[in-house]
N, C-alpha and C positions, 0 to 999 in steps of 0.2 A: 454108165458111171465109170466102167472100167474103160473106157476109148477116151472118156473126160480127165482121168488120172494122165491115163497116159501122154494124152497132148500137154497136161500141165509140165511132165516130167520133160519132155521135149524141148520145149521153150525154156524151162532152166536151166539145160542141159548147152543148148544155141547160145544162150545169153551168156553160160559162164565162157565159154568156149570164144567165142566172141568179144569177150573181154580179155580174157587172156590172149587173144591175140591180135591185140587193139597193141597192147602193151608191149609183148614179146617183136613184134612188129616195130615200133616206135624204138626197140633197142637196139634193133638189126640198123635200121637205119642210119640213128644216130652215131653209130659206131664204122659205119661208112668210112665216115670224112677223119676219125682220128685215131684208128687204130696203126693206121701206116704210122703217120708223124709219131705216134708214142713210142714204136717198134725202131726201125730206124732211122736213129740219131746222127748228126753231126756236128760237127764242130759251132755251128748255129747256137745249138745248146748253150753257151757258151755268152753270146752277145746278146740276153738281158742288161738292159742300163743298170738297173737296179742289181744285178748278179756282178758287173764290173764293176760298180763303187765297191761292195763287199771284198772283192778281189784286190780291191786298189788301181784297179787300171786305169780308174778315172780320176785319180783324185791322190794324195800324199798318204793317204792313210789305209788301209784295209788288213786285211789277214796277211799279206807280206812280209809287213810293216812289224805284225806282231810276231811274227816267228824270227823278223832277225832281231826284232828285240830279247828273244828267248835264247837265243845263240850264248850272250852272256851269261845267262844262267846257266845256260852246259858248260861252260868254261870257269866256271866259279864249283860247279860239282865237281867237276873236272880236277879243279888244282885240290879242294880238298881231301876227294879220295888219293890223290899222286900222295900227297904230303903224310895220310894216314897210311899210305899202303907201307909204310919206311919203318911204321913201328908194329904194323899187323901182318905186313910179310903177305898179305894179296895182292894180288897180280892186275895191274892195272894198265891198259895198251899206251905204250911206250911215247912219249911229246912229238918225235918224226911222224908218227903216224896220226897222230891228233893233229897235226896242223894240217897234214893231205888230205884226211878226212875234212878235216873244217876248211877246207878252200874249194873243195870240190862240191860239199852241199850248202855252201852258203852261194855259188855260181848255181845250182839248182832250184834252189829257194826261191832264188830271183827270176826264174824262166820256168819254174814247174808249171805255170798257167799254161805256157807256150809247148811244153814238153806231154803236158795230157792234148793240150788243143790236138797237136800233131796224130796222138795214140789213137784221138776220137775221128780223128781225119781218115787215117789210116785201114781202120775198122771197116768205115764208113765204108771205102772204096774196094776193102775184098769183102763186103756183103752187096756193093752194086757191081762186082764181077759177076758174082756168084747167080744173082739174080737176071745179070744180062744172058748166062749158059740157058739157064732156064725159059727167058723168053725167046732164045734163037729156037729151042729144042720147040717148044709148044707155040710159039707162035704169038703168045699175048703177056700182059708183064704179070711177073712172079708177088703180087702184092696178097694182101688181105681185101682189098676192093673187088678182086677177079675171083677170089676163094668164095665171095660171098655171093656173087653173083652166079657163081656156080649154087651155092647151096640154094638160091630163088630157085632156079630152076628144075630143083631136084623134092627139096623138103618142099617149099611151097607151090606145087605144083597145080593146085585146085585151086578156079577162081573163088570158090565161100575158101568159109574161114574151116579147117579143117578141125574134126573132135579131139580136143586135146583128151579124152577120155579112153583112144584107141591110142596103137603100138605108133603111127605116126604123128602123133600130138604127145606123147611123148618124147619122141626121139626130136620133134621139132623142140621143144619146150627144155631139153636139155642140153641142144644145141645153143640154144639165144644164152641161157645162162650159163654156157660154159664161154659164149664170146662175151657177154659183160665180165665174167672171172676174168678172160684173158685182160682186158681194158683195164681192171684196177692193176690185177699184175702188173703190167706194162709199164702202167703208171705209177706203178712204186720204185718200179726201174728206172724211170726216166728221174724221179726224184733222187734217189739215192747215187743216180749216176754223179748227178749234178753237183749233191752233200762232198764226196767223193774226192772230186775235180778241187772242191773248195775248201778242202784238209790238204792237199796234197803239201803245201808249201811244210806242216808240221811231221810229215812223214817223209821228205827229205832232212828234216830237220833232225830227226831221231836215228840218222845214220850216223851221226860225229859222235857219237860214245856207243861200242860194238854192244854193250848190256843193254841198250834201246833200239836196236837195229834192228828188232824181232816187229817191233810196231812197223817198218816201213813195210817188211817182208809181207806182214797180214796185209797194211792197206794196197800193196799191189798184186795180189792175189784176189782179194774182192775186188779191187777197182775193171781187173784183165776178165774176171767172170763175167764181170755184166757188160763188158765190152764184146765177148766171145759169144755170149747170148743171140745177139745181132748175125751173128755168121751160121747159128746151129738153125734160127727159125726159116731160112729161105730151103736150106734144105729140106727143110720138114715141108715146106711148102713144093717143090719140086716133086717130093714123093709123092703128096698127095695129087698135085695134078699128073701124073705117069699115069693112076689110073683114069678106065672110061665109065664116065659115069653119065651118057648119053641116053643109059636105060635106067629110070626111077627107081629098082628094084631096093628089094629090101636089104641085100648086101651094100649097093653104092649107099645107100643111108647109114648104116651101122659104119662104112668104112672113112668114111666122112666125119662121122663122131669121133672117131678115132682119132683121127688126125685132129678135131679139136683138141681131143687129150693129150694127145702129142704135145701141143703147141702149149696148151697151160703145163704140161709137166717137166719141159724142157730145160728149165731153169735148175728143175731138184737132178735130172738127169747131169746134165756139167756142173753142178755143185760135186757130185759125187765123184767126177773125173778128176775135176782142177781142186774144188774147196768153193770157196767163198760164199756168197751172200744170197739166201734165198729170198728171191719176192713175188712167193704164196703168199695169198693174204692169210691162210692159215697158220704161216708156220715163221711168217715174215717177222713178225713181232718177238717170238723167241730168238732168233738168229739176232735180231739188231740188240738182244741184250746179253749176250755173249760173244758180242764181234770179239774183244780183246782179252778174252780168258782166258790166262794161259799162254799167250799171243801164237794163239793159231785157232781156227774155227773146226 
């Protein structure tokens, strides 16, 4: 009776196990093919059709369009404060300086698409230095495709499916769910990158009166964070492949893990440096409702 229990416990022990890594398997995978593209961006980003009508690039109208129409309302607040500052005696930035300001970001306005294109370009090209150091040094490229192919061979190491009930069915099972964390992360990044990009004409626009100048300062402070993101993770990746983890051991696992957390926590690490915009999923949702409090984060 008691050898009868036990084979039942067995089998539903195999089954869960087995299930769970039916599934945690299917993640790993799937996260293959698009955890690179979500990580590093370029200028790409950029040339959705549907992202350029919104822009205006393709058509007379978009978000351009409507920030140079907003021009005239700064210039309509503009003269009324000048006109009130005469009997209230505040200090308003003097008309020479309001037209240099106003010629210089209305030239901005009109090229900010072209002037982030560039930033994202930029970005772009010292995070593919960065990662070419790393493939001279090791020999293979610096991506998240090679990080995972490293983790097959280490965490998945057993042709069965391994007892997610023991130390390495754990450490497996928090690996796969800390690379799906990183995937949405990523991909709140790549979103907000893009949000970003498609404000910018209204955050040159908020330099021609210096008492709004504080909005441009916040949006290129988060806009530089999630661009700078892109340059901290290959480092993170470089560390990680320095060591060898040719032996299964229970250190190369734990330190592996590590460097997941590394990767998911990097975002809150250069928030703390520079400022700007977390995209934890946990913590994501409060930050985007205090972007402008105070106009600083």
């Amino acid at each position: 009776m008691e050898s009868s229990e036990l084979n039942i416990v067995n089998i539903i022990t195999q089954t869960i196990s087995s299930l769970i890594s039916n599934v945690f398997s299917s993640i790993d995978n799937t996260l293959y093919s698009i955890l690179d593209d979500l990580v590093f961006i370029n200028s790409d980003i950029m040339k959705n059709p549907y992202i350029m009508n919104i822009m205006g690039e393709n058509s007379r109208g978009g978000l351009i369009i409507i920030a140079n129409s907003l021009i005239i309302g700064f210039l309509i607040y503009y003269s009324l404060s000048y006109l009130s500052s005469h009997f209230t005696f505040a200090q308003v930035q003097r008309p020479g300086q309001l037209i240099f300001r106003l010629l210089l970001c209305s030239i901005s306005i009109n090229f900010s698409y072209y002037l982030c294109s560039q930033l994202v370009w930029l970005n772009s090209l010292l995070s593919l230095a960065i990662r070419g150091i790393g493939e001279d040094v090791f020999g293979h490229e610096i991506c998240f495709s090679t990080l995972l192919n490293n983790l097959n061979s280490i965490i998945y190491f057993s042709e069965f499916s391994p007892n997610f009930f023991s130390l390495d069915g754990i450490i497996r099972a928090m690996i796969s769910l800390g690379l799906l964390n990183l995937a949405l992360s990523y991909a709140l990044r790549y979103v907000m990158t893009l949000v970003f990009i498609l404000i910018s004409p209204f955050a040159f626009l908020s330099l021609i009166l210096a008492n709004t100048s504080w909005i441009f300062k916040s949006w290129l402070k988060i806009f530089l964070s999630l661009l700078f993101l892109q340059l901290l993770i290959p480092l993170i990746l470089i560390v990680s492949f320095s060591f060898d983890f040719s032996d299964p051991s229970l250190l190369s696992k734990l330190i592996y893990l590590g460097s997941i957390y590394a990767l998911m926590k990097a975002n809150n690490y250069l928030r703390e440096f520079m400022g700007g915009l977390s995209t934890n999923i946990s913590t994501g949702i409060t930050s985007i409702k205090s972007l402008f409090i105070g106009g600083h984060l």
